[in-house]
N, C-alpha and C positions, 0 to 999 in steps of 0.2 A: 190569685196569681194569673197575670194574662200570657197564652201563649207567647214564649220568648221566640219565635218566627216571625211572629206579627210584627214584633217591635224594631226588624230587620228590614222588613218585606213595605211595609207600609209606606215609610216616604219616598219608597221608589217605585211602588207600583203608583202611589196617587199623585208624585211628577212626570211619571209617565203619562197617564192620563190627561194632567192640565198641559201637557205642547200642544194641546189641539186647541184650549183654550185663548180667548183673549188673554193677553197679560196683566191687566188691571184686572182680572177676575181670578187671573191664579196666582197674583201675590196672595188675594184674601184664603184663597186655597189653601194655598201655603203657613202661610201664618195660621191659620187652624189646625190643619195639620200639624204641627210644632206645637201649639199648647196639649193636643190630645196626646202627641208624646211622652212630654213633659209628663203629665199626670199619670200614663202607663208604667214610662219608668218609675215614677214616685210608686205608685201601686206594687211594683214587684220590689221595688228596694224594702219596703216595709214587709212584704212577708218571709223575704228573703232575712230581712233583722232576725224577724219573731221564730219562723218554722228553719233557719238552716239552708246549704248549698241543695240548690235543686239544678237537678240534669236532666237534661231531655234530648232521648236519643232521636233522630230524626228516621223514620218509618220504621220505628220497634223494630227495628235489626238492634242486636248485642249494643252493649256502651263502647269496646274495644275493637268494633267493625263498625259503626254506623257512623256519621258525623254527625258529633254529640256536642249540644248547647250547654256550659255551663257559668250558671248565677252564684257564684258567691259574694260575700259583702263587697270587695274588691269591685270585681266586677261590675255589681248594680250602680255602685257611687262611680264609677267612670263611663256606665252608658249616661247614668242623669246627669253628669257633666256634661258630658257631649250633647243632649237633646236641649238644654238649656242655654249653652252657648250658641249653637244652630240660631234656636228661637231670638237670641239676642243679634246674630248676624243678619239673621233674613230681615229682620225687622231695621236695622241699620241700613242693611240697602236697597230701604222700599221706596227711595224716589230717585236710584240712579242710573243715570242715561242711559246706560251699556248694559241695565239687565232685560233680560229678556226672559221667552221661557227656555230656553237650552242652556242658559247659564242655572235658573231655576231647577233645571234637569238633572244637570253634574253635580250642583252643588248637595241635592236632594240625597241622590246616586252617591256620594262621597259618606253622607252619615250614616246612612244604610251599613258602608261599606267596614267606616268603623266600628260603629254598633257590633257588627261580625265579627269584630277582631276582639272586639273584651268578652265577647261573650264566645268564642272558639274552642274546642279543647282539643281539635287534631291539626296534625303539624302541615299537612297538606293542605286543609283547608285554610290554611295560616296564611302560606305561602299563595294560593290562587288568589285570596283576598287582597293581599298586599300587591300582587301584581295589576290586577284590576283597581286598584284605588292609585297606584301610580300612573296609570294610563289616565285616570280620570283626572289628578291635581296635575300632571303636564298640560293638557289640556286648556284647563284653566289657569294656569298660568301664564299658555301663552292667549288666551284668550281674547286679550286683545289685539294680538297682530304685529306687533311692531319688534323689528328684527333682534333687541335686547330681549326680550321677553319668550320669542323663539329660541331663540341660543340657548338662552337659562332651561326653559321647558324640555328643551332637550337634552341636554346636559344630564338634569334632574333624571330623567326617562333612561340614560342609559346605564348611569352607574346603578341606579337601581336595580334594575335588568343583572346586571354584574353581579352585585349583592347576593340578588335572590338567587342565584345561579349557585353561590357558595351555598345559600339556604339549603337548597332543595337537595343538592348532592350529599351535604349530611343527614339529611330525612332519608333519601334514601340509604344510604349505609347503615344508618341507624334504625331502618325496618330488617334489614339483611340482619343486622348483628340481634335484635330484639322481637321484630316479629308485629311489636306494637309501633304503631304514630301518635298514640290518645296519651293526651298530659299524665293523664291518673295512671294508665297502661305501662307508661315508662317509668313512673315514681316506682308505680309496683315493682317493673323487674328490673331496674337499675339497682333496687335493694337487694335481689337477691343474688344480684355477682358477685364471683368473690374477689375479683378484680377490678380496677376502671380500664383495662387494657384497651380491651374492644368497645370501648364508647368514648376515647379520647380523642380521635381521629374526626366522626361525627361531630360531637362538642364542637369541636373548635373549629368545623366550617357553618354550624349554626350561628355559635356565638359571634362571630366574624360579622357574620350579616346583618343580628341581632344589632351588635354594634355601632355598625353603621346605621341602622333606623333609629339607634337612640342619638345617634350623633357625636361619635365618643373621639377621642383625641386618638388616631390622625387623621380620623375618618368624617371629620364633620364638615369639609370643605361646600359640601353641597349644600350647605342649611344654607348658609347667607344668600348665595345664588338665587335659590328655588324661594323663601322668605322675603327678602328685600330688592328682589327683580323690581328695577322703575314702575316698567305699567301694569304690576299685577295690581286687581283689585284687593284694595283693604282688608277685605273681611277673608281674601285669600290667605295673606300675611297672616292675621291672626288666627286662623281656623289651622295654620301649620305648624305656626310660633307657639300658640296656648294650646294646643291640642294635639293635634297629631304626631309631633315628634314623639308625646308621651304613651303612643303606641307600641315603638320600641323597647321604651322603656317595662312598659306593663310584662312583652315577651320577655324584660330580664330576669324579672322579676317571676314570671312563669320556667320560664329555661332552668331558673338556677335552684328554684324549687323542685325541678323533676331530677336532676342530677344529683341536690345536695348530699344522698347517702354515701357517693363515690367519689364526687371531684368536687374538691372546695378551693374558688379560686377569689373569694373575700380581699383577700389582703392583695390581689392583683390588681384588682377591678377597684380597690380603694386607691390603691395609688394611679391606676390609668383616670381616675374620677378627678383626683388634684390638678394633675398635671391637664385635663380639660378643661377645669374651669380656671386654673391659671390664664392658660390660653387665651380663652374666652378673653376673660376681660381684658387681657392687654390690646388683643386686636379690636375689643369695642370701642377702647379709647382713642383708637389709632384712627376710626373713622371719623369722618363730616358728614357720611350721606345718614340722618336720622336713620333709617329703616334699617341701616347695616349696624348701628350701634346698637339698636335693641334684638337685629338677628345673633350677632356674636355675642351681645347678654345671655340668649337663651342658650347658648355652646355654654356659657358659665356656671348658668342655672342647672342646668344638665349635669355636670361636675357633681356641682354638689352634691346633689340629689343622689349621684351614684355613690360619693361617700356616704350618705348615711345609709345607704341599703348596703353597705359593705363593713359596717364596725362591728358586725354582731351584739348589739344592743339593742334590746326591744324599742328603746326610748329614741334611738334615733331611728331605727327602722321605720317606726310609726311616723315620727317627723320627717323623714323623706317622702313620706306615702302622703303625707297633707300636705307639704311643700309642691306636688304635685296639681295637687289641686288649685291650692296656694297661687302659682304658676300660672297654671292655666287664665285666673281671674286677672291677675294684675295685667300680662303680658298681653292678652285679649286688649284690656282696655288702653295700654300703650300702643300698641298696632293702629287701633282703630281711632285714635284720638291723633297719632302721627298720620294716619292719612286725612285726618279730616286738616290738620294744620298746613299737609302738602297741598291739596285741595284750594286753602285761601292764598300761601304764600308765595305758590306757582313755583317754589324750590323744593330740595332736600338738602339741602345744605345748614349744619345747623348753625356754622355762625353768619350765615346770613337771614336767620331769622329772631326777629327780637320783638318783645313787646305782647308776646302772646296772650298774657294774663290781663291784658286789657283791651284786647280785639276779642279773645273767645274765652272769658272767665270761665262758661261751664268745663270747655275742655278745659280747661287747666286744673282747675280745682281736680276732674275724676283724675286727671293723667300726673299730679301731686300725688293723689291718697294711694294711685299705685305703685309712683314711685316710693312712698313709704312703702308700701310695703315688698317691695323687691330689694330694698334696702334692708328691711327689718327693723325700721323705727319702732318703737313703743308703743303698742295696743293696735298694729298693725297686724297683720296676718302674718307677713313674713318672718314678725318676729316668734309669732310660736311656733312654728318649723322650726326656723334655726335654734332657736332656743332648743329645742328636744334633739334636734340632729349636734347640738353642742354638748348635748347631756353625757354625764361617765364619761367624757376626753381629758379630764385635767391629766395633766400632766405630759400627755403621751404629744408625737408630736401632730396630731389631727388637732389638738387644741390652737394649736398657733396658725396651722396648718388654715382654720374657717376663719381665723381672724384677717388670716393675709387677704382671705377668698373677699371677705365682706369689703376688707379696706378696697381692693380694684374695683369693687361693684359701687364704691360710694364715690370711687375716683373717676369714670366714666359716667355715672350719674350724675355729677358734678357738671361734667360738661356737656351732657343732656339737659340740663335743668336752666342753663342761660339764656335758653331759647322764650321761659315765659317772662323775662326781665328784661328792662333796660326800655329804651324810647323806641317808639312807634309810631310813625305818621299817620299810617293807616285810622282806619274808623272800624268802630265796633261791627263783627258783619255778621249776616243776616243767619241770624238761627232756624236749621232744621228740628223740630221737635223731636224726629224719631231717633237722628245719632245723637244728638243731645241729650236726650233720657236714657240712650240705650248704655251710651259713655258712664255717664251720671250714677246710673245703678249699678255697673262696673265697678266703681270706685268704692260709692258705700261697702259693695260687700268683702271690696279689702280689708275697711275698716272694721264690721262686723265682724269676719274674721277672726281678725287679732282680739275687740273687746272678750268677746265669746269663741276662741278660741278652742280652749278646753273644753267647751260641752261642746262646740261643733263635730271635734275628735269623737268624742263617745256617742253624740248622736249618731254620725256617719259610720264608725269601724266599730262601736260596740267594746271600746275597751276605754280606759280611763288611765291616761296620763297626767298626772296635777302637776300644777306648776308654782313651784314654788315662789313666793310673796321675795321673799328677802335676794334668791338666786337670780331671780328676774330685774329684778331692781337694779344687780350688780350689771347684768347684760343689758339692761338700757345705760346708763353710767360710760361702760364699755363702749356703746354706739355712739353716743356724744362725744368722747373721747376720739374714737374712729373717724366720725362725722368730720372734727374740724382738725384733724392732722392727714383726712382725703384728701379736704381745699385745700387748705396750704399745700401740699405735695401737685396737686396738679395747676393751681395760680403760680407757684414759686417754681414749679421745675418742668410739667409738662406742656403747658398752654402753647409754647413754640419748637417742641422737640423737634429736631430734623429726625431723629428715631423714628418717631412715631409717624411722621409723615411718608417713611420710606414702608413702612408699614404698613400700610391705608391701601401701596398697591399690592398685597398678600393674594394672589388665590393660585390654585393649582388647575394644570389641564385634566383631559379627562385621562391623559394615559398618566398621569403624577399618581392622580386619585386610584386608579386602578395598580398601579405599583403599591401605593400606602396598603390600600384590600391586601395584597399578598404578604406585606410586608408585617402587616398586623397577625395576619392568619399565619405566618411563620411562627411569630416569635410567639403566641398565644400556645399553639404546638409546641414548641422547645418547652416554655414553662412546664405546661400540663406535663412533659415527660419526664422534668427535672424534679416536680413535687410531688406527683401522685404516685 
């Protein structure tokens, strides 16, 4: 087991280091840097499998006063996401224009920053973390300068500021009412209340803020902004898109664990989950700019995801936890293969771009295999998520409920997907090796994924979901069904909607968005006092 400090500390001390460097000498830096991660993490997820959650308190102060690092399977499989992804972005943007080493710096400083946040277990240090990694991705997103990218950067930088502002005021209330900030410190004495009285109020300015960093319906207004901003770099898009929003997520998934003895808000958080990736998808299809139909995919994605963590079933819990992952690969390599395609066709506009699949076959082929699998085609990856987050719903109305989810994601990928078709004047153009492989390997591991599925699950979480031969079969069946009653429904009815087009100008200001924060944290309050 290697120091879990190290694996924090590291890519920001040795970016800090390379700014004095040439730049040509600290990409190679860098990129070393990122495989020696890689292999750290793998190193601790493997003994974390074998020996159990290890904790470590930072300067042998108590676990429930010191700020205290903790590894469990969870957590291991979402650093070595993260240090793998990294590794796949630095390496996609080692020949362009605009980086430098201060971009090399933040971007370093950002992994770091996550790394901290899956491996956390106090509330305060939650909070300082996520304030410093929003200073750091405004930053880079405005990065390049140009007064849309400022706007958005800011935008992004304040409601968060807002957010965390709810955060923090229930951390603190929540030390007044308990005494403890340490995840394990509050499980412990949230069990021995004999009431939720005095942890309702807390709750639900945590949750609130939680919320909005998983990005949850009404609160998700900022993802497309902060994600599909014009001149944020690519691998910004995807580092927020495939990653980081599932930072929030992780906290809900920690939040709801520390409460579950006293407030159980499952069936709330299931239907605010629907009604998000409803959302999602209508306003994906509503857009033309690429970047903004796979930012408001991932508002859909998110949806879901929050259903399965909310049916109380092991089989979908587990399948939102892989979906997660799931996520992260496909959306990564749509980001990254949507900027390489903005990159040749000097637009974002998608139906001014055609012919993709014969100007850039490699991208196309990756950014096909992942749209299988954000779709959930057969022997894709997305399909065994959904399949397991579909599991135990017959009957009830979440069965029809993922069906409708899947049909809008097939219906906006629909109109995602005309961009590799149709005539092209263009000439095949010059291939970069390194976003080409990096795209390319993206894709496979959609595919692998789905074939290998099921041991992926037990490899990574240590438990064993099967999937049934004949059930599986029906839900591929089901997708071909879906598949082509999507097209029809958006060739035959949406392709000219004025709806949809009134739609496309959707966002809110930032006092709307900070009205929705209250609005949300109200009615979240009302519930908790009406069921608990």
């Amino acid at each position: 087991m290697i120091d879990l400090l190290w694996i924090i500390l590291l890519p920001i001390i040795i970016a800090a280091f390379s700014m004095i460097l040439p730049i040509k000498l600290s990409k190679y830096i860098i990129v070393i840097m990122q495989i020696c991660l890689v292999i750290i993490a793998f190193i601790n997820f493997a003994y974390v499998r074998v020996n159990g959650i290890v904790l470590q308190s930072i300067g042998d102060w108590p676990s429930n006063v010191s700020i205290t690092l903790r590894a469990d399977l969870l957590a291991t499989v979402m650093v070595l996401l993260t240090v793998i992804l990294f590794l796949a972005m630095v390496l996609y943007n080692t020949k362009q224009k605009y980086l430098n080493n201060l971009f090399l710096f933040l971007f370093s400083v950002l992994e770091g920053l996550i790394i901290a946040l899956f491996l956390s277990n106090d509330l305060f240090n939650v909070f300082v973390l996520i304030e410093v990694a929003t200073v750091v991705i405004s930053v880079l997103i405005m990065f390049k300068k140009d007064s849309q990218s400022i706007y958005d950067g800011m935008l992004y930088l304040l409601i968060n500021v807002v957010a965390m502002s709810f955060f923090l005021l229930g951390v603190g209330m929540l030390y007044k009412a308990l005494g403890v900030i340490d995840l394990f410190g509050i499980e412990s004495a949230v069990s021995r209340l004999d009431s939720a009285d005095s942890i309702i109020l807390p709750y639900a300015f945590i949750i609130t803020a939680v919320s909005l960093k998983a990005a949850l319906m009404p609160l998700f207004s900022w993802l497309p902004r902060a994600h599909g901003t014009p001149s944020a770099p690519s691998v910004i898009s995807a580092v927020l898109s495939g990653l980081y929003v599932k930072s929030g997520i992780y906290l809900f998934i920690r939040i709801q664990d520390a409460f579950a003895s006293q407030i159980d808000t499952s069936e709330y958080f299931l239907i605010m989950g629907f009604i998000t990736a409803v959302v999602g998808f209508i306003l994906a299809t509503a857009q033309k700019d690429i970047k903004l139909i796979l930012a408001y995919g991932t508002v859909s994605q998110i949806g879901l995801i929050m259903m399965g963590l909310n049916m109380n079933h092991i089989e979908t819990t587990w399948g939102a936890i892989y979906h997660i992952v799931n996520h992260a690969f496909f959306k990564s390599a749509l980001f990254l293969t949507a900027g390489m395609i903005i990159d040749e066709y000097k637009t974002r506009d998608v139906y001014k771009i055609r012919g993709v699949f014969k100007r850039m076959p490699i991208v196309s082929i990756a950014s096909i295999f992942a749209i299988l699998g954000v779709t959930g085609a057969p022997l894709f990856n997305g399909s065994i998520s959904k399949y397991l987050i579909a599991y135990g719903t017959s009957g009830s109305w979440a069965e029809y409920g993922l069906l409708f989810i899947n049909l809008g994601t097939i219906i906006y990928i629909v109109k995602y997907s005309q961009m590799f078709f149709g005539l092209d004047t263009g000439i095949r153009c010059r291939s970069d090796f390194y976003r080409n492989t990096v795209v390319f390997v993206l894709g496979i591991i959609c595919f692998i994924g789905g074939i290998f599925g099921e041991k992926s699950i037990e490899f990574l979480f240590d438990v064993k979901m099967p999937v049934d031969p004949l059930l599986y079969g029906t839900k591929a069946i089901i997708f071909i069904i879906t598949l082509f009653i999507g097209i029809l429904i958006y060739h035959g009815f949406l392709i000219n909607s004025k709806f949809l087009s009134k739609l496309n100008k959707f966002e809110l200001s930032f006092n709307e968005v900070c009205l929705t924060l209250t609005l949300f944290f109200s009615f979240t309050l009302v519930y908790l006092k009406i069921t608990q």
